[in-house]
C-alpha positions in Angstrom: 2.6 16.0 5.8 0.0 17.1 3.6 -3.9 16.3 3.9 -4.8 16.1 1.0 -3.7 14.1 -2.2 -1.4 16.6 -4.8 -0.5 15.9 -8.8 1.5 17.6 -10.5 -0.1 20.6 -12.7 0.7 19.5 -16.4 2.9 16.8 -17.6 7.2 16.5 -18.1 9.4 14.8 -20.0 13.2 13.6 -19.6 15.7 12.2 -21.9 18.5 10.4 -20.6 20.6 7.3 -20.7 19.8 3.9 -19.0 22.5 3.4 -17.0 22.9 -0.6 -17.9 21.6 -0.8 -21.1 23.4 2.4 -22.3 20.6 3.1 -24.3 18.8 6.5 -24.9 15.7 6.5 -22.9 12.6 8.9 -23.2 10.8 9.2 -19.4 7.4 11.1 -19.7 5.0 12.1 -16.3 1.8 12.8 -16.7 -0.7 14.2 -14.1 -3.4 11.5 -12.7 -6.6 10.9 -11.2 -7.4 11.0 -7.6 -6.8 7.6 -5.3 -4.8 6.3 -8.5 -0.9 6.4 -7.1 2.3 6.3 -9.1 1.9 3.9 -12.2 4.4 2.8 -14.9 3.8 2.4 -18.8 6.1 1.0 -21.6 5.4 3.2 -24.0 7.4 1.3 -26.7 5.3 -1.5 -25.8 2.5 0.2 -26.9 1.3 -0.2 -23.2 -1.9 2.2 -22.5 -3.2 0.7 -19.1 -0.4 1.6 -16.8 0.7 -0.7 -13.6 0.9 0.5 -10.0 4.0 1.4 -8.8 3.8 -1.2 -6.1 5.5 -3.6 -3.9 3.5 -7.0 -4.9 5.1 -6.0 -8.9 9.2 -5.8 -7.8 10.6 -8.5 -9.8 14.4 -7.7 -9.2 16.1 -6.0 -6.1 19.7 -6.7 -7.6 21.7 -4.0 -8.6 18.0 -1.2 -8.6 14.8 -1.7 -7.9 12.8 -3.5 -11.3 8.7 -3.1 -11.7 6.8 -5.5 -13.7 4.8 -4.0 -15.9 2.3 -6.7 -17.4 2.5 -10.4 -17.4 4.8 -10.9 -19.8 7.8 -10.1 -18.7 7.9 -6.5 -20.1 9.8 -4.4 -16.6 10.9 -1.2 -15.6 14.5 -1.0 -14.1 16.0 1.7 -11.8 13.3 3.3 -10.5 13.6 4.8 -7.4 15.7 7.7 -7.7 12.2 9.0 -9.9 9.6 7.5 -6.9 12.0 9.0 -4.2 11.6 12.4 -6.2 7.9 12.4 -6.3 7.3 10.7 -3.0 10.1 13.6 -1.4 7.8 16.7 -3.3 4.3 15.0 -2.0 2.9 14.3 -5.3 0.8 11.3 -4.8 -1.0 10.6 -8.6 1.0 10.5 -11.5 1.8 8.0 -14.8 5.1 7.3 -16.1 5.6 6.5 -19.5 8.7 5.1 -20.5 10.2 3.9 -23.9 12.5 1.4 -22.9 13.5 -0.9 -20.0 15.0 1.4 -17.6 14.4 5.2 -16.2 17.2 7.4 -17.5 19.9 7.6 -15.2 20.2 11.5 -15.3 23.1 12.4 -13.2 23.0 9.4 -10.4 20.2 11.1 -7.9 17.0 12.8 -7.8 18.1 16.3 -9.0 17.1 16.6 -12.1 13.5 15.3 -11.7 13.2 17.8 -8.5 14.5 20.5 -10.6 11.7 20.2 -13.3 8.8 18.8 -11.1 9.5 22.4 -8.7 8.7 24.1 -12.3 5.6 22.8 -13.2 4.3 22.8 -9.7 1.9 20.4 -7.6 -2.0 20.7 -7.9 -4.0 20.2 -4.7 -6.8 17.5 -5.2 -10.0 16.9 -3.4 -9.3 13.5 -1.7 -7.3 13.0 1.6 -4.0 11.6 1.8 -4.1 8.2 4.2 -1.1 7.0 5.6 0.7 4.0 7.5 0.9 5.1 11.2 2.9 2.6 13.0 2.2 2.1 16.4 4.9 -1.3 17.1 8.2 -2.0 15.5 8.4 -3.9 12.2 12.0 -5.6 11.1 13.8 -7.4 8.5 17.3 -8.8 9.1 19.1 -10.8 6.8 21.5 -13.7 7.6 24.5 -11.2 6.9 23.6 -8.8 9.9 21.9 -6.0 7.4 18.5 -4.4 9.3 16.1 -2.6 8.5 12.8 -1.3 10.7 10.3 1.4 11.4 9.4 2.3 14.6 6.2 4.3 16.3 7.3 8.1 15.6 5.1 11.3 14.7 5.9 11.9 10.8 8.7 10.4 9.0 12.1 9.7 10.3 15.0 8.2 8.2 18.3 7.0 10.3 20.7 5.8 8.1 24.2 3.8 8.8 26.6 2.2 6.2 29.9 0.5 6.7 31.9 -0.3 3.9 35.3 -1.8 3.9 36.7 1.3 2.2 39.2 3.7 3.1 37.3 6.5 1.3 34.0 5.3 2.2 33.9 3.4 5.6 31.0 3.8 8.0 28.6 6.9 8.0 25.6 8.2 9.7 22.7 10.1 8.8 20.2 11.1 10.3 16.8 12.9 9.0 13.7 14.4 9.7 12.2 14.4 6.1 10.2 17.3 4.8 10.0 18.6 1.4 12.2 21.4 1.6 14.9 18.8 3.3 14.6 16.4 1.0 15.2 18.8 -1.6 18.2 20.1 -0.1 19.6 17.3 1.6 19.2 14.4 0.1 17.5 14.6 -4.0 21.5 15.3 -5.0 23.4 13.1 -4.2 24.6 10.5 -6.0 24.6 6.9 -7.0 28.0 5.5 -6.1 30.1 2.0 -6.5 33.3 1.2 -6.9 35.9 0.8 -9.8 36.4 -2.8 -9.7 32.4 -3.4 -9.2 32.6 -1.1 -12.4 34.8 -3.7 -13.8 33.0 -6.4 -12.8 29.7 -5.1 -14.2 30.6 -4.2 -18.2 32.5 -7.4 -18.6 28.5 -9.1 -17.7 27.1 -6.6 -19.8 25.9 -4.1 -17.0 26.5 -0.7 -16.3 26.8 0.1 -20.2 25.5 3.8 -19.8 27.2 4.4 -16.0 30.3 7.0 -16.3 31.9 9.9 -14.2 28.6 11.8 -15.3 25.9 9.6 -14.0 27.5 8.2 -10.8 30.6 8.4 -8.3 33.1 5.7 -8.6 35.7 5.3 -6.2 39.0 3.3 -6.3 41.9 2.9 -4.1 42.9 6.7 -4.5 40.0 8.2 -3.6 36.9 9.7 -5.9 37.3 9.8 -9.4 35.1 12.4 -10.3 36.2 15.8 -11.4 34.9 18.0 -8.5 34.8 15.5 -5.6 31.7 14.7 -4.2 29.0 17.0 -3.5 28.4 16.0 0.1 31.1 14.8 2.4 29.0 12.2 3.4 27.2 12.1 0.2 27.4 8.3 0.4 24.8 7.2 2.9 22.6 10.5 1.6 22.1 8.3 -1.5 21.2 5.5 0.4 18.4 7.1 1.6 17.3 8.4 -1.4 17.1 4.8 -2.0 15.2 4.0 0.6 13.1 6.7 0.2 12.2 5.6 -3.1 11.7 1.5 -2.7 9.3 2.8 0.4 7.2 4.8 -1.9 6.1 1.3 -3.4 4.2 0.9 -0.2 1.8 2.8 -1.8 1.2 5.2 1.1 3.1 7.6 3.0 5.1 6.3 6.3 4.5 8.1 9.8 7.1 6.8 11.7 10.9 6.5 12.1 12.7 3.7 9.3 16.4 2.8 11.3 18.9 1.2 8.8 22.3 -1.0 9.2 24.2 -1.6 6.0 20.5 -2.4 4.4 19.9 -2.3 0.5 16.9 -2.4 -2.7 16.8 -6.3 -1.0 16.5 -5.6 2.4 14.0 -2.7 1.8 12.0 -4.7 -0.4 12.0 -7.3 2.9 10.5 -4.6 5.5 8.0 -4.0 2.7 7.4 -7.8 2.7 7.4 -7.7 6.9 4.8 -4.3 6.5 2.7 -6.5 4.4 2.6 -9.4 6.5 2.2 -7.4 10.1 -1.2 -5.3 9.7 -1.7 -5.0 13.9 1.7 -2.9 13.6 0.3 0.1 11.6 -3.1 1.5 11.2 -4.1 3.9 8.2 -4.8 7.2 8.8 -5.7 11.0 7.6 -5.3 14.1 8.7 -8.8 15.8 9.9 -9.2 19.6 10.4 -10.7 20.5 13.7 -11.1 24.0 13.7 -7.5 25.5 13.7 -6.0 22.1 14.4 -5.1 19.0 12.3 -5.7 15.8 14.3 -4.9 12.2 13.0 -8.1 10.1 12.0 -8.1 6.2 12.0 -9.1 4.6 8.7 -12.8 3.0 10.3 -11.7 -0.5 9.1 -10.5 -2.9 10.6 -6.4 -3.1 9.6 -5.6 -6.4 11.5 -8.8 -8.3 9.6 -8.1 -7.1 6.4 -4.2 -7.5 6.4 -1.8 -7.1 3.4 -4.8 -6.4 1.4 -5.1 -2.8 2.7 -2.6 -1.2 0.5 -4.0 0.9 -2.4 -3.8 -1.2 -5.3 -5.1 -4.1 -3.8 -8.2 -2.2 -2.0 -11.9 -3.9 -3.4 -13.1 -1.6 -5.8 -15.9 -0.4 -3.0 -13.7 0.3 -0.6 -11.4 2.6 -3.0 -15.1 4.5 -3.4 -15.1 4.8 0.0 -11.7 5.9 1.2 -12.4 9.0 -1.6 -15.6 9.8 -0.3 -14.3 9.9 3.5 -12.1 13.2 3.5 -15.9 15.4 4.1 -16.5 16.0 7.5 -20.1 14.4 7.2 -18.1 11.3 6.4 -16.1 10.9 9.9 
């Protein structure tokens, strides 16, 4: 992983669909500050301070994963396929302005963001990238025997396994080591999935007004609908790591170590975030220090297991922020 924090080099902009409003939706990214994370704006709101994409504002795990955006009930819908896609290219700052109540659907993954944030580029910044190191095993289980943990491991490790009572889906099994380069290639394409009767089920509720053979793969008792097949034969649980990859990224910091999931979803993620939280002597924060040719792994000087839930970025006193961006010199270790 990288050492230091990246943006992106000038701002973006996507138009697109929300994919259960069916509404046209206007998605802008703009590059930020140092030590300021992901946040999200309504910018028909007339919003201008933006929120931190971060676990303590998920209001709804349901169907996506929904941010609060203020206290009044304004919200963001569907937005980890946009977090997975910054998180998987290392850019650590950025704002998100949005003019509606959901991130555009684009295709059903990550593509299309990938595609355009490759373009402009990532800018190196002058502050170092801390992490969550865990050193013991942190779980959530539901009463419906879906898991999800992270284990001690030396970078980021995603194992995947779904099991659906499908004929054309059924159980699969993924396993990754995640870099850039393999998330790009791997896993930013594929698609979100469901199938037809869900489909069904959904638009008579008044969901899954903008969802169509365009935006997502639907399956019914034939096979795949969509013209083309799928892009992945096991293009399935690839999008439930993208998933994963993106409701993680609302930890506010960067994982080393190995996430091992069983039939898990937005809810059960959200859960291991809420486990994370709740289970500081499992993880330490750390940075990456340059020792003459060598990058070693240096421990945030603060104690994690005092401190608790509270270390994570947004929630960081104002004088610690100041210090974590002042500790990346070398006089500073």
């Amino acid at each position: 992983m990288d050492a230091l924090q990246h943006t992106l080099r000038k701002s973006i902009s996507f138009n697109g669909t929300g994919v259960h409003s069916g509404r046209p939706v206007e998605l802008k990214v703009y590059p930020a500050e140092i030590n300021s994370g992901i946040r999200l704006l309504r910018s028909d709101l007339g919003q201008t301070e933006p929120t931190p994409a971060f676990m303590d504002r998920v209001t709804d795990t349901r169907l996506a994963t929904t941010i609060s955006t203020d206290d009044d009930d304004a919200s963001i819908a569907t937005v980890e396929h946009l977090m997975a896609a910054l998180f998987g290219l290392g850019i650590d700052n950025a704002v998100i302005a949005v003019d509606g109540s959901e991130v555009p659907i684009m295709d059903g993954s990550a593509a299309p963001f990938v595609r355009v944030l490759q373009q402009v580029g990532r800018r190196r910044q002058s502050s170092c990238r801390w992490m969550l190191k865990f050193h013991e095993v942190v779980r959530f289980d539901d009463d419906q025997g879906r898991t999800v943990r992270i284990e001690p491991y030396d970078g980021l490790r995603i194992s995947y396994q779904i099991d659906y009572e499908h004929d054309q889906i059924s159980r699969q099994y993924y396993d990754i080591d995640l870099t850039p380069r393999r998330f790009t290639k791997e896993i930013a394409g594929a698609r979100t999935f469901c199938l037809l009767r869900e489909v069904e089920f959904m638009r008579r509720n008044g969901l899954a007004l903008g969802g169509s053979l365009d935006n997502a793969v639907v399956v019914d008792d034939q096979g795949v609908m969509n013209h083309g097949g799928l892009r992945y034969t096991d293009e399935f649980v690839r999008h439930k790591i993208l998933d994963l990859i993106g409701d993680l990224a609302l930890l506010g910091f960067p994982v080393l170590g190995r996430v091992v999931a069983e039939k898990s979803g937005h809810t059960q993620h959200f859960g291991l975030m809420q486990a994370v939280a709740a289970h500081p002597e499992a993880w330490t924060i750390v940075a990456y220090e340059t020792q003459g040719e060598n990058r070693v792994l240096r421990q945030l000087a603060l104690s994690t297991r005092a401190v608790g839930g509270r270390v994570l970025p947004y929630l960081l006193p104002p004088s610690l922020v100041l210090a974590l961006a002042n500790s990346c010199s070398p006089a500073s270790w």
